[in-house]
C-alpha positions in Angstrom: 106.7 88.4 81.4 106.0 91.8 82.3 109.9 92.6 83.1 111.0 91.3 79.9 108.6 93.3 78.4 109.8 96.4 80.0 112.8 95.5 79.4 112.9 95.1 75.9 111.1 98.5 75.5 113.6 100.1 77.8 116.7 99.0 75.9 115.3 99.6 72.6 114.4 103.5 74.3 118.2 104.1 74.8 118.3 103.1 78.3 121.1 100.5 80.0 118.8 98.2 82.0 121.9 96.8 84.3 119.7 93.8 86.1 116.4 93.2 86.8 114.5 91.0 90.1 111.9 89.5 90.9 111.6 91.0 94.7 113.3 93.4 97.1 115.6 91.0 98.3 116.6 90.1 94.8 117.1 94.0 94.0 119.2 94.9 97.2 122.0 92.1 96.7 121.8 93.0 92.9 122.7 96.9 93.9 125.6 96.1 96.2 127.4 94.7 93.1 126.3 96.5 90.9 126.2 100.7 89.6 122.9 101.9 89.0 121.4 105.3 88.9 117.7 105.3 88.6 115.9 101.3 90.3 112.6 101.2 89.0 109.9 99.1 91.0 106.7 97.7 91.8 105.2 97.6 95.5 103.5 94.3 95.6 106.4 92.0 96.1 106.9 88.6 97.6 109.1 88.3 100.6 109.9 92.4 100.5 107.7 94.8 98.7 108.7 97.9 97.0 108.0 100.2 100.1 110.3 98.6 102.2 112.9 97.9 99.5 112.8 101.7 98.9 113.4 102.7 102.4 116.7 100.1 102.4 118.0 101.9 99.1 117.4 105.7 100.8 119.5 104.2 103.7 122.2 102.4 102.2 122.2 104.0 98.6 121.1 107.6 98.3 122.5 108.0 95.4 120.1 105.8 93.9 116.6 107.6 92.6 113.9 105.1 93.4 110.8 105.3 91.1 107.6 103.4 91.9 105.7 101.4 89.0 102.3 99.9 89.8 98.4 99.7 89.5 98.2 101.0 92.9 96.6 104.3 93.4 95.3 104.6 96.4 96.6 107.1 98.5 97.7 105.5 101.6 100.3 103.5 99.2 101.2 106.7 97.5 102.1 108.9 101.0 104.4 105.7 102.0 105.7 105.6 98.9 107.0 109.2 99.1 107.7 109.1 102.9 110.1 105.7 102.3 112.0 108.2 99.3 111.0 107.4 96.4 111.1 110.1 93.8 108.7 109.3 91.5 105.0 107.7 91.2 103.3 106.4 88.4 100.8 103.7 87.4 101.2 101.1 84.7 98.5 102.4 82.4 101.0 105.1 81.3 102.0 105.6 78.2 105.5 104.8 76.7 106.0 108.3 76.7 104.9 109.2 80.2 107.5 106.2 81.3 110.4 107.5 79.5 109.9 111.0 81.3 109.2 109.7 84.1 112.5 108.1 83.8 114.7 110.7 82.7 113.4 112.9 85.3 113.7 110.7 88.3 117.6 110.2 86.8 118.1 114.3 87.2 116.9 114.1 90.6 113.7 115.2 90.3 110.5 114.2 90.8 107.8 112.9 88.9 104.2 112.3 89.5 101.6 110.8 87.0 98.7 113.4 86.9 96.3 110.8 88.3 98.8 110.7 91.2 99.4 114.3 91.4 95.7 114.6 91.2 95.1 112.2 94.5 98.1 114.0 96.4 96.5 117.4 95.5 93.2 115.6 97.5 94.8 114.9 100.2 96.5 118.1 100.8 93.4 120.4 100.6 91.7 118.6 103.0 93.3 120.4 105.2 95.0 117.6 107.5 95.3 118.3 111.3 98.8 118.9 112.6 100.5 116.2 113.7 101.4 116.0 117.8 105.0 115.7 117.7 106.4 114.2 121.4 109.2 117.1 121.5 108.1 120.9 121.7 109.1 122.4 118.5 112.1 124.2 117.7 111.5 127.7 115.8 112.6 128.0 112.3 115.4 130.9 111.3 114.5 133.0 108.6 117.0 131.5 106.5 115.8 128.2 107.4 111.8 129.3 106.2 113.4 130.7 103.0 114.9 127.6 102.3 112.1 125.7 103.1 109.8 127.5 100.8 112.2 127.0 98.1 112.4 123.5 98.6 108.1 123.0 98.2 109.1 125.1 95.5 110.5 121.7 94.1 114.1 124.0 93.9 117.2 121.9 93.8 120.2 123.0 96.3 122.0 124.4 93.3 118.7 126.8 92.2 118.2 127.5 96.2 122.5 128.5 96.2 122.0 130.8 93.4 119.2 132.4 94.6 120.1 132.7 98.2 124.1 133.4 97.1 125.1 130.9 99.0 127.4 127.3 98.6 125.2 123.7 98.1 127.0 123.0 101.1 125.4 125.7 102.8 122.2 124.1 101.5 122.6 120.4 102.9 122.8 121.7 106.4 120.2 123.6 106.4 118.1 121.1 105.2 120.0 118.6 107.5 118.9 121.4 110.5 115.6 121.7 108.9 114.6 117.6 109.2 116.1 118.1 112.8 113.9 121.0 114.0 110.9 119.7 112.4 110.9 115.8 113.0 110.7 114.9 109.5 112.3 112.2 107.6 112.9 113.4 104.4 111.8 116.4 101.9 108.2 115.3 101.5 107.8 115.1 105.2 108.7 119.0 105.0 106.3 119.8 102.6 103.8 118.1 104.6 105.1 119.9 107.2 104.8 123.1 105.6 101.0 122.4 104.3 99.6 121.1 107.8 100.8 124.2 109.0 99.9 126.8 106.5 103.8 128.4 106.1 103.4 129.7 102.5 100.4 131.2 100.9 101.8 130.1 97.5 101.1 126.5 98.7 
């Protein structure tokens, strides 16, 4: 009921809801036939929930902008939510409004957070978490490599971090790609993580 309902609202918005399921499994064999740009999804699934099904679609589909939506709030749901690559968070008391922006952001390939959610990762991050004991000795960051870091907790996409740096997108990926490689991380939140735990930036 409450994906027909969202649906409806969603096509009536302007939006081309492609498929909808009711669990991960459902959703991955529905994107391997089908094109979609944006999979919205709840994490309390049967069978697979929505932090799993989000890490399958970062593996096999990056192309794909995940965006989580669920009552869940708490933050250990939240930080695996991110960490498996999903692009945006919010809860199901949002507004029509809020869900349509959340939406349309998500689909530029950016992220969104509901202020509730920003609100609880804002928590987290000023209490000042230890660093992490990584089993490898750390690799030291190049200058160019700590620019483009900042930029990126700077929420900069590689075509704002190109201009500014004068330099290609292409440039860009493997820096990052060097930049998940030095430091251990996953993805981009794992980097800003990375970048809070250890106090890189002042501006953070």
């Amino acid at each position: 009921m409450i994906r027909q309902g969202l649906k409806s609202f969603l096509d009536k918005d302007g939006f081309m809801v492609v498929g909808e399921a009711k669990n991960g499994h459902e959703a991955i064999e529905f994107i391997q036939d089908n094109e979609i740009d944006v999979l919205v999804t709840d994490i309390m699934m049967p069978q697979m929930d929505g932090i799993e099904l989000c890490k399958q679609v970062r593996d096999r589909h990056p192309h794909i902008h995940v965006l989580a939506l669920t009552i869940m709030n708490e933050s250990y749901n939240i930080k695996k939510m991110l960490s498996a690559g999903a692009k945006g968070y919010i809860l199901k008391d949002c507004t029509q409004d809020e869900l349509r922006t959340a939406i349309e952001t998500v689909a530029a390939s950016k992220n969104y957070y509901s202020q509730e959610v920003t609100d609880i990762i804002m928590e987290g991050l000023t209490a000042q978490p230890k660093a992490k004991k990584r089993l490898v000795a750390e690799i030291p960051l190049t200058k160019r490599e700590t620019e483009i870091l900042h930029l990126i907790c700077k929420e900069k996409s590689n075509q704002e971090i190109a201009d500014e740096l004068f330099i290609s997108n292409r440039t860009v990926e493997a820096h990052k790609r060097n930049l998940l490689e030095k430091t251990g991380c996953k993805n981009i939140a794992g980097l800003v993580l990375y970048s809070v735990e250890r106090k890189l930036f002042d501006d953070l």
